[in-house]
ZABAZA-285062 format. One record per residue (C-alpha): x, y, z; residue in one letter. Coordinates in steps of 0.2 Angstrom, whole numbers, plus 5000, padded with zeros to 4 digits. Layout:
<rs>
r c1: X, c2: Y, c3: Z, type: a
...
</rs>
This chain:
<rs>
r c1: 4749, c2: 4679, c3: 5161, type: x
r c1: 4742, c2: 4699, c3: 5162, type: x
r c1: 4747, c2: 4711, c3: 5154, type: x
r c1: 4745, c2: 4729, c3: 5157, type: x
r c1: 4745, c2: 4746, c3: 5146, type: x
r c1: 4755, c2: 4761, c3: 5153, type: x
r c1: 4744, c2: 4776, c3: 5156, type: x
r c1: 4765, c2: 4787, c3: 5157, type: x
r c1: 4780, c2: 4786, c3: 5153, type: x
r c1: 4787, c2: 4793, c3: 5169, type: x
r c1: 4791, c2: 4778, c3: 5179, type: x
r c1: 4801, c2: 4772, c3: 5165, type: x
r c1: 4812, c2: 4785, c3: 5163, type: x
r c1: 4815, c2: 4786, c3: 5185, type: x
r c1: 4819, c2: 4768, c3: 5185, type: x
r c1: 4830, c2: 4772, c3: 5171, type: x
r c1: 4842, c2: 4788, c3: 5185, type: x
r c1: 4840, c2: 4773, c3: 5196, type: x
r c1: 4852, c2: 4764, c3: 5188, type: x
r c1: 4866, c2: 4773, c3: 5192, type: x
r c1: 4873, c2: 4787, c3: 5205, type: x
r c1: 4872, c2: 4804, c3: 5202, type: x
r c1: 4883, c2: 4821, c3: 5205, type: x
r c1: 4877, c2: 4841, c3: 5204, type: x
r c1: 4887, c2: 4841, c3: 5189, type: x
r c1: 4878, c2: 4832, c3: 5178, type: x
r c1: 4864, c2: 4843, c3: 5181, type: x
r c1: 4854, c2: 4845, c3: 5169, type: x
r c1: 4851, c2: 4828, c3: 5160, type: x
r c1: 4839, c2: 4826, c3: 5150, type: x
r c1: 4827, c2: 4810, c3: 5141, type: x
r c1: 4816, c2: 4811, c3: 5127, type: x
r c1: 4805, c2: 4800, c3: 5119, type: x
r c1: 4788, c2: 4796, c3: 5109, type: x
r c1: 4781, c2: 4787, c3: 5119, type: x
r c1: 4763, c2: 4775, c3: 5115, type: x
r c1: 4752, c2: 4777, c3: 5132, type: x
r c1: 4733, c2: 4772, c3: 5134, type: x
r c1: 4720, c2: 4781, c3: 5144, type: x
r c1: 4703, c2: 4774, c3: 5147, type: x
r c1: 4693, c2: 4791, c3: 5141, type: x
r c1: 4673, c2: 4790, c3: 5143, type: x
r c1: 4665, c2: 4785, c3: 5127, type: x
r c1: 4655, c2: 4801, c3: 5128, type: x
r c1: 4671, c2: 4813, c3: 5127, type: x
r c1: 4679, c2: 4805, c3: 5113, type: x
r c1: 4683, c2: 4817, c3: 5099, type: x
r c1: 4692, c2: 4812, c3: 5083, type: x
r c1: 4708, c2: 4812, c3: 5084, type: x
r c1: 4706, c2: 4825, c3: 5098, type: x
r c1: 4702, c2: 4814, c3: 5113, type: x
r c1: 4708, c2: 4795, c3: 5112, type: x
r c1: 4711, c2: 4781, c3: 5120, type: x
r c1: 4728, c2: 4779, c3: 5113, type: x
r c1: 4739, c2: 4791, c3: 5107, type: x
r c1: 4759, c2: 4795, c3: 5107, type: x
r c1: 4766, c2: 4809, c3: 5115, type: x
r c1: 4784, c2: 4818, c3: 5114, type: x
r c1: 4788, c2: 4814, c3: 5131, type: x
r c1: 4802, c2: 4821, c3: 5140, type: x
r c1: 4807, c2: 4819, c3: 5159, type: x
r c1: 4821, c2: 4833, c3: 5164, type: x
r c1: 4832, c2: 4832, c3: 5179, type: x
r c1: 4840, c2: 4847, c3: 5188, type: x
r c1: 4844, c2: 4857, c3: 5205, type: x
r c1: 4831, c2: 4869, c3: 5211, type: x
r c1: 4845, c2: 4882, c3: 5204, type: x
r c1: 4841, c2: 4878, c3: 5189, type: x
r c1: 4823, c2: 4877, c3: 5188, type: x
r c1: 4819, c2: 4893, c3: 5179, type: x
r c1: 4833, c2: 4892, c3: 5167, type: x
r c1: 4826, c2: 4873, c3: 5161, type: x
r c1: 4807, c2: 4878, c3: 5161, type: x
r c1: 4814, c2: 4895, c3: 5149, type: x
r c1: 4822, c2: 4883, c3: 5138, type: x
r c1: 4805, c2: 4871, c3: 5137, type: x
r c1: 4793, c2: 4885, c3: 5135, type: x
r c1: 4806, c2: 4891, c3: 5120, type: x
r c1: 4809, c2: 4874, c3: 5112, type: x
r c1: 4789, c2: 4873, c3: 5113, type: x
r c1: 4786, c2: 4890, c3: 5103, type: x
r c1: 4799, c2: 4886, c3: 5091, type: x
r c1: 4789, c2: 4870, c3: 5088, type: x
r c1: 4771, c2: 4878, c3: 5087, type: x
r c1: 4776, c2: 4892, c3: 5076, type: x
r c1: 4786, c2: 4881, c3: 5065, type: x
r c1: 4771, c2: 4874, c3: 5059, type: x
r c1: 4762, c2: 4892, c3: 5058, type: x
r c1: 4752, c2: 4892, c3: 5075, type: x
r c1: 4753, c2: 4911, c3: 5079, type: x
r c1: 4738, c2: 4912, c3: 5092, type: x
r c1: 4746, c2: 4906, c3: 5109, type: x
r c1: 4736, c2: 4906, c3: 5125, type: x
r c1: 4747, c2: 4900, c3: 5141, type: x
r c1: 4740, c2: 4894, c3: 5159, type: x
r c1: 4750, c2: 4893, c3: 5175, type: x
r c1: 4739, c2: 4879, c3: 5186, type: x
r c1: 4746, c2: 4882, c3: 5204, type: x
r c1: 4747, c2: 4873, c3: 5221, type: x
r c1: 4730, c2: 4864, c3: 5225, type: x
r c1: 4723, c2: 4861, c3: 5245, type: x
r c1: 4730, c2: 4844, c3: 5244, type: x
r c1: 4748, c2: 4843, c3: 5237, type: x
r c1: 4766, c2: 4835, c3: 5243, type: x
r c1: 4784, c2: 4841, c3: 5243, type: x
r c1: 4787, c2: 4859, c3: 5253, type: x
r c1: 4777, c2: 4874, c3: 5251, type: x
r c1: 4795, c2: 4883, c3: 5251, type: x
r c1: 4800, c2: 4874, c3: 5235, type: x
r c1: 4782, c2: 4877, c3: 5228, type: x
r c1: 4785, c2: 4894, c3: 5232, type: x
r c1: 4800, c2: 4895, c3: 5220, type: x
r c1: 4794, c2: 4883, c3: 5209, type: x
r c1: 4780, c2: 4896, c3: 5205, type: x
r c1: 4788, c2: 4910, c3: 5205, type: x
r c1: 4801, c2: 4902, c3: 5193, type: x
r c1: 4786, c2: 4898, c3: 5181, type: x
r c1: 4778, c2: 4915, c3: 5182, type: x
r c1: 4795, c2: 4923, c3: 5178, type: x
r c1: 4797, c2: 4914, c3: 5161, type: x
r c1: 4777, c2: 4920, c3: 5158, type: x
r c1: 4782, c2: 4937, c3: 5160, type: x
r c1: 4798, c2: 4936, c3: 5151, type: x
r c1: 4790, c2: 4927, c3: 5135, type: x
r c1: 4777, c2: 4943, c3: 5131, type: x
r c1: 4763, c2: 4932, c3: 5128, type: x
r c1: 4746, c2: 4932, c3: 5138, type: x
r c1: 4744, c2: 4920, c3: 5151, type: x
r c1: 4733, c2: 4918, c3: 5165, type: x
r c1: 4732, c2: 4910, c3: 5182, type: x
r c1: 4724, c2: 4894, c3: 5185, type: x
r c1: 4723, c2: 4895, c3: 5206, type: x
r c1: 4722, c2: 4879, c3: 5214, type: x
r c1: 4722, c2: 4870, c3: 5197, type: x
r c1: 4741, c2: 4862, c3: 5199, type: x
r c1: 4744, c2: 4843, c3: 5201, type: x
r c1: 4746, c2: 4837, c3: 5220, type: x
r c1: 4764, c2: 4833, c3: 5214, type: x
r c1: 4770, c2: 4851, c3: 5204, type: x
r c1: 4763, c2: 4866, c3: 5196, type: x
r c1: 4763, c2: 4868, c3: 5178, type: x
r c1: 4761, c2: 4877, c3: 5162, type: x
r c1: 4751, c2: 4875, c3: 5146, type: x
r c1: 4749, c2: 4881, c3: 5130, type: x
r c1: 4735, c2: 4880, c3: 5121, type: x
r c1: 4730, c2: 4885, c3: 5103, type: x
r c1: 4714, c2: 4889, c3: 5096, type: x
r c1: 4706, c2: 4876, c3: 5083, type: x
r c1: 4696, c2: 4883, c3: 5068, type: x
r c1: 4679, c2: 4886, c3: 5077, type: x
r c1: 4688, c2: 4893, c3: 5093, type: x
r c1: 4690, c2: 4880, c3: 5103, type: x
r c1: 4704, c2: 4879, c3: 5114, type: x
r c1: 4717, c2: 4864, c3: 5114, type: x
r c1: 4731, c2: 4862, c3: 5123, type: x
r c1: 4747, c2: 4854, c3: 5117, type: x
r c1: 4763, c2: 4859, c3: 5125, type: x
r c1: 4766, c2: 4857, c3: 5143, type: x
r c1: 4779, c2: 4859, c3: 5155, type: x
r c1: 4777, c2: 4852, c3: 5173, type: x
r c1: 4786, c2: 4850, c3: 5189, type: x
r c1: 4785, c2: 4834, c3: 5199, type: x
r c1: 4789, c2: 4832, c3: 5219, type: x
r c1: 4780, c2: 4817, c3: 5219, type: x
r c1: 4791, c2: 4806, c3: 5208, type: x
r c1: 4807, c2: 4810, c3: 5216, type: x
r c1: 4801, c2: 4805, c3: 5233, type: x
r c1: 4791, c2: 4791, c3: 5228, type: x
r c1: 4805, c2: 4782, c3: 5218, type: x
r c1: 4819, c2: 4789, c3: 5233, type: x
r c1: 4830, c2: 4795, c3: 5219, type: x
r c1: 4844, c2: 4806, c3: 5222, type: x
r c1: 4861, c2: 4815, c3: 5218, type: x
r c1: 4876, c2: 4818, c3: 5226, type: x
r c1: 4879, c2: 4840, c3: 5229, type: x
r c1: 4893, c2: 4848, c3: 5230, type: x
r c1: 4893, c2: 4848, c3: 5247, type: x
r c1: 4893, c2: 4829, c3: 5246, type: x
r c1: 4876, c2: 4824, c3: 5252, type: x
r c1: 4862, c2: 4817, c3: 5245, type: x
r c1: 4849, c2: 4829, c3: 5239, type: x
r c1: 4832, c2: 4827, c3: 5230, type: x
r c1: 4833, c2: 4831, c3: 5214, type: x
r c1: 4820, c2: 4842, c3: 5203, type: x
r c1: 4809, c2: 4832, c3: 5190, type: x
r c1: 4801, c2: 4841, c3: 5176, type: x
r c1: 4789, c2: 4833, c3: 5162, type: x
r c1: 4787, c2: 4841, c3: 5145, type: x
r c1: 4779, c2: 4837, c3: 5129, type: x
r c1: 4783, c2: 4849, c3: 5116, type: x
r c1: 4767, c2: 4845, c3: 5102, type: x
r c1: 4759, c2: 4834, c3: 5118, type: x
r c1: 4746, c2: 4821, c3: 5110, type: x
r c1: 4753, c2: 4818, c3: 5092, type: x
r c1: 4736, c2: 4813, c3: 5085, type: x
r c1: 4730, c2: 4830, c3: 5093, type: x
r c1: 4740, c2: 4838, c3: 5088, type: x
r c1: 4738, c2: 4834, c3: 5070, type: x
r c1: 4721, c2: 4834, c3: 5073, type: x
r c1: 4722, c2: 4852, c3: 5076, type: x
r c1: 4734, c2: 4856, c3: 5063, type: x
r c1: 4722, c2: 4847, c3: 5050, type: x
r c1: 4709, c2: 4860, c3: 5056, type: x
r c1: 4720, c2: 4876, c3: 5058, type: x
r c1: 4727, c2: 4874, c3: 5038, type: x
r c1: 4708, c2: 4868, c3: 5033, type: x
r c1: 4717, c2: 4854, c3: 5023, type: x
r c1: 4727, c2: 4868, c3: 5012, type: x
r c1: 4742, c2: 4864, c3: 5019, type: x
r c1: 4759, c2: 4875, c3: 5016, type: x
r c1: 4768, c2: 4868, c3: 5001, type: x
r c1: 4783, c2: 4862, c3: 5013, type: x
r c1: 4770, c2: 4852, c3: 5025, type: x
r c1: 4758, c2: 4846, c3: 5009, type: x
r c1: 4758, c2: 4828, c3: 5010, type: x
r c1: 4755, c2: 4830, c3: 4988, type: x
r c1: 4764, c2: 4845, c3: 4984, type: x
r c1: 4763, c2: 4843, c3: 4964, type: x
r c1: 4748, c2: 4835, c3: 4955, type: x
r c1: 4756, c2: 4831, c3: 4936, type: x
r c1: 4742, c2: 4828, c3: 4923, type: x
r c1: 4746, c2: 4822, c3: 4906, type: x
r c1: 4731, c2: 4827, c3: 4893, type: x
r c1: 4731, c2: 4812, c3: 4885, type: x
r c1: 4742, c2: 4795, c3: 4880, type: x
r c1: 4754, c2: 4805, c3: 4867, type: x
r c1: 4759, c2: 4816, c3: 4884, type: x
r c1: 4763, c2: 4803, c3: 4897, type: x
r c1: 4782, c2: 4801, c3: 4891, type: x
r c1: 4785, c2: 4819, c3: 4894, type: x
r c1: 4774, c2: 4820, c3: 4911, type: x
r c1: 4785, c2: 4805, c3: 4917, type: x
r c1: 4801, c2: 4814, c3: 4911, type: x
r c1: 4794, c2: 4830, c3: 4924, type: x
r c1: 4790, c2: 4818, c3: 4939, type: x
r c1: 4808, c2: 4810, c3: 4937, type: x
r c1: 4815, c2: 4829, c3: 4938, type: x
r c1: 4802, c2: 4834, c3: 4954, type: x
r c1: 4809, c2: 4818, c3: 4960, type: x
r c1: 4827, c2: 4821, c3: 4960, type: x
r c1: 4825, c2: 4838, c3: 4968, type: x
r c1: 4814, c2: 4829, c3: 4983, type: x
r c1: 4797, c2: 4835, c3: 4979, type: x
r c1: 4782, c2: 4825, c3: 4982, type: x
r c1: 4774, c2: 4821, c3: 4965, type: x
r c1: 4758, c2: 4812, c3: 4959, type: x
r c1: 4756, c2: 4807, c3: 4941, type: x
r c1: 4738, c2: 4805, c3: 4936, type: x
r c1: 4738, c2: 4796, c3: 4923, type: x
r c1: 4722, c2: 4788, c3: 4923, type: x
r c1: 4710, c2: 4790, c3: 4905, type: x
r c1: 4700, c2: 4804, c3: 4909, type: x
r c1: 4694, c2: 4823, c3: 4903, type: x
r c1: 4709, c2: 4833, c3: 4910, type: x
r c1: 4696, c2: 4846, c3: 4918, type: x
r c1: 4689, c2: 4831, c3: 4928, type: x
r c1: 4706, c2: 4827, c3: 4936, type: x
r c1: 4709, c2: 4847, c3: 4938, type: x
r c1: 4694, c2: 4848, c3: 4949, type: x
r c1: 4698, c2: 4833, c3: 4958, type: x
r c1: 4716, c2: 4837, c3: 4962, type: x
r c1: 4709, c2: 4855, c3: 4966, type: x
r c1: 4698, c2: 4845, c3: 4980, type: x
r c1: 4712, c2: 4837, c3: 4986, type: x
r c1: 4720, c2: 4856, c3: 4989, type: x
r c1: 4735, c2: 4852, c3: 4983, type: x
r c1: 4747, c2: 4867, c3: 4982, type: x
r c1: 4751, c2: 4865, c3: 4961, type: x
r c1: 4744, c2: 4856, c3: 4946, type: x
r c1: 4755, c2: 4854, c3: 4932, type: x
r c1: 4747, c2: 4849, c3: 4914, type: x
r c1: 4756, c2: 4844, c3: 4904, type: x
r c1: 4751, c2: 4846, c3: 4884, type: x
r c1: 4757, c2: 4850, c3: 4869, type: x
r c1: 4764, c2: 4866, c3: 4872, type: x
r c1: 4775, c2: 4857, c3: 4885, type: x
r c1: 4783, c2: 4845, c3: 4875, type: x
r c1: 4802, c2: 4851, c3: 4876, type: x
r c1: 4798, c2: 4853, c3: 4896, type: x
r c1: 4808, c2: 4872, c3: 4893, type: x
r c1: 4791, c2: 4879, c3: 4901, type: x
r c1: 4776, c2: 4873, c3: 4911, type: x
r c1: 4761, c2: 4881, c3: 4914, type: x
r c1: 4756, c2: 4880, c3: 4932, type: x
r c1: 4738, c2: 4880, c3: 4942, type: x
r c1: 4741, c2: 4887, c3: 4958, type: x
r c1: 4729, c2: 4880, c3: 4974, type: x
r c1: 4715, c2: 4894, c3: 4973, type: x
r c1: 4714, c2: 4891, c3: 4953, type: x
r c1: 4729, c2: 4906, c3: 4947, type: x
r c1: 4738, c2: 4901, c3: 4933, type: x
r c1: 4756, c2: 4907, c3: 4927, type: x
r c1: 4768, c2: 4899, c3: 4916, type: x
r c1: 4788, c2: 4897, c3: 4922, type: x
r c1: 4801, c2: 4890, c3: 4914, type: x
r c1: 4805, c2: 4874, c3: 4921, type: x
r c1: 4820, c2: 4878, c3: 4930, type: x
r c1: 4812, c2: 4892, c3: 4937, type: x
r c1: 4798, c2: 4883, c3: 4944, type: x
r c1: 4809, c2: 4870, c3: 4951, type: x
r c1: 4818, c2: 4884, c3: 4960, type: x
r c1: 4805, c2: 4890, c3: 4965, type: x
r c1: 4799, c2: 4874, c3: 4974, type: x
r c1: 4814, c2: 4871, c3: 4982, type: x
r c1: 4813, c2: 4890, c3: 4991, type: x
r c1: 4796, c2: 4885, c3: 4996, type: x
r c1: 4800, c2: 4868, c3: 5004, type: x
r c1: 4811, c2: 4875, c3: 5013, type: x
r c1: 4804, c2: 4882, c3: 5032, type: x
r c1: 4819, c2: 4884, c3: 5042, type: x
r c1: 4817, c2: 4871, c3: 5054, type: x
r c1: 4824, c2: 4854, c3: 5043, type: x
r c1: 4840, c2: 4859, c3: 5036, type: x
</rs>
C-alpha cells in the first residue's frame, strides 16, 4: 500500500466546509491548526532550521464574502504583529505580491482583492512595497518578513487569498438573496514555518534570551556539599512560584560552573554560600556578569514581574 506526505493543509480543511451547507451568516468562519507538511527542497538550499524538508506551520484557512475581505485580512495582519512583537521583533518589512500573467477567478474580484490588501498596508504605518506580477495564479497575498542578525531577510507571517480552491473544490454558501455564491478563502500563518521561525528568533536574541522566553531562567550553584540543603530549599521556592530552575550541583570550583552557566546565557546565577544560609538574602549574577544582592522575596518579585510579557495571562 502507498502512502503519501501532504505538501498543505488546504485541501483538509475544504473537505472539511464540504461537509455541510452553508449561509451568509455564518460568515466569517474560521479553522486553525499546526499542521506537519513536507516539501521536497533542493539539497543545496537547505538551511538549518531555516529551509527544511519538514516543518509545522500555524495554518489557518478563513472563509468570508467579498464584503468582508478587508476587515478579515486587518484582523490577520493585527493578530500577525501582535504575534511578532510579542517576542520583541520590531523591524517589520511587508510585501504585496500581485496578480501574475497567468492567474484564475475574475480580474474584477482581483481588482478588490487588491485594493483591500493595499488598504490594510496603508492603514498599518509600516513600509511595504509592491511585488508586480509576483502573486500566486490563485490570489494575491502579503508577507512579512523580519531581518535575521546578519540582514537577511525571512518571511514568516502570511496572509493569502485563494480563488483557486473554492472553484476547484465547488464549495459554496447560501446569500441572503438565497443563492449559491462562491465564497472567499484566505490562508494565513501567523509565525509561518515553526522551525523558521525559531530558527530566526535563536539568531535575533543571540541565545540571550528575555528572562520570560529563557528556557533556564535561574542557574542555582551551591559552593560546596555543606550548601546543597539550602540551594535545594531555593530551587523548591523558584519552583513554587513557576520559574525554570537548574541546580548544579556537580563537585566542582564554583567559578567553573559560573563561567559555564555564563556560556549558557542564562539570565541569573544564584550562589549560594555561607552568607546565604537563612535564604533572607541572595546575591545575584546577572547575564552580562553585574552583581547585586536582594533579599529573597524581593528577588522572587522581581522574577515573577519579569516572566510576565503581557501576552500568556
Amino acid at each position: 500500500e502507498d502512502y503519501y506526505v501532504k505538501p498543505m493543509n488546504c485541501p483538509f480543511h475544504v473537505m472539511l466546509y464540504k461537509r455541510k451547507k452553508w449561509s451568509y451568516r455564518e460568515f466569517p468562519f474560521r479553522w486553525a491548526e499546526l499542521g506537519t507538511v513536507y516539501r521536497y527542497e533542493k539539497s543545496g538550499t537547505l538551511n538549518g532550521l531555516k529551509r527544511v524538508r519538514g516543518f509545522t506551520q500555524d495554518d489557518a484557512h478563513l472563509f468570508c464574502r467579498l464584503d468582508q475581505l478587508e476587515d478579515e485580512i486587518k484582523r490577520v495582519l493585527d493578530f500577525s504583529l501582535f504575534m511578532l512583537k510579542s517576542f520583541e521583533f520590531e523591524s517589520f518589512k511587508l510585501f504585496l505580491s500581485t496578480r501574475p500573467k497567468e492567474y484564475v477567478g475574475e480580474i474584477e474580484v482581483w481588482n478588490k482583492a487588491e485594493d483591500a490588501l493595499k488598504d490594510v498596508l496603508n492603514a498599518s504605518g509600516l513600509p511595504w512595497e509592491i511585488q508586480e506580477g509576483d502573486g500566486a495564479f490563485y490570489g494575491p497575498k502579503i508577507d512579512i518578513n523580519i531581518t535575521d542578525s546578519i540582514g537577511r531577510l525571512w518571511q514568516l507571517s502570511t496572509v493569502q487569498v485563494d480563488f483557486n480552491l473554492p472553484e476547484r473544490f465547488d464549495i459554496s454558501y447560501v446569500g441572503e438573496d438565497g443563492q449559491e455564491h462562491r465564497p472567499i478563502m484566505l490562508h494565513r500563518a501567523l509565525l509561518g514555518s515553526i522551525e523558521r521561525f525559531f530558527g530566526v528568533l535563536i539568531e535575533h536574541f543571540k541565545g540571550a534570551f528575555p528572562i520570560w522566553l529563557a528556557p533556564v531562567q535561574v542557574a542555582v550553584l551551591p559552593v560546596s556539599e555543606k550548601h546543597a540543603e539550602t540551594a535545594d530549599k531555593f530551587v523548591a521556592k523558584l519552583v513554587e512560584n513557576g520559574i525554570r530552575v537548574k541546580l548544579d550541583d556537580r563537585n566542582e570550583k564554583v567559578g567553573y560552573k559560573i563561567r559555564e552557566w555564563s556560556v549558557q546565557k542564562v539570565p541569573y546565577i544564584v550562589v549560594i554560600g555561607d552568607n546565604e544560609a537563612d535564604l533572607k538574602t541572595i546575591t545575584v549574577r546577572k547575564r552580562g556578569g553585574e552583581q547585586e544582592t536582594f533579599a529573597t522575596e524581593d528577588f522572587l518579585a522581581k522574577l515573577n514581574s519579569e516572566n510576565y510579557n503581557g501576552v500568556y495571562y
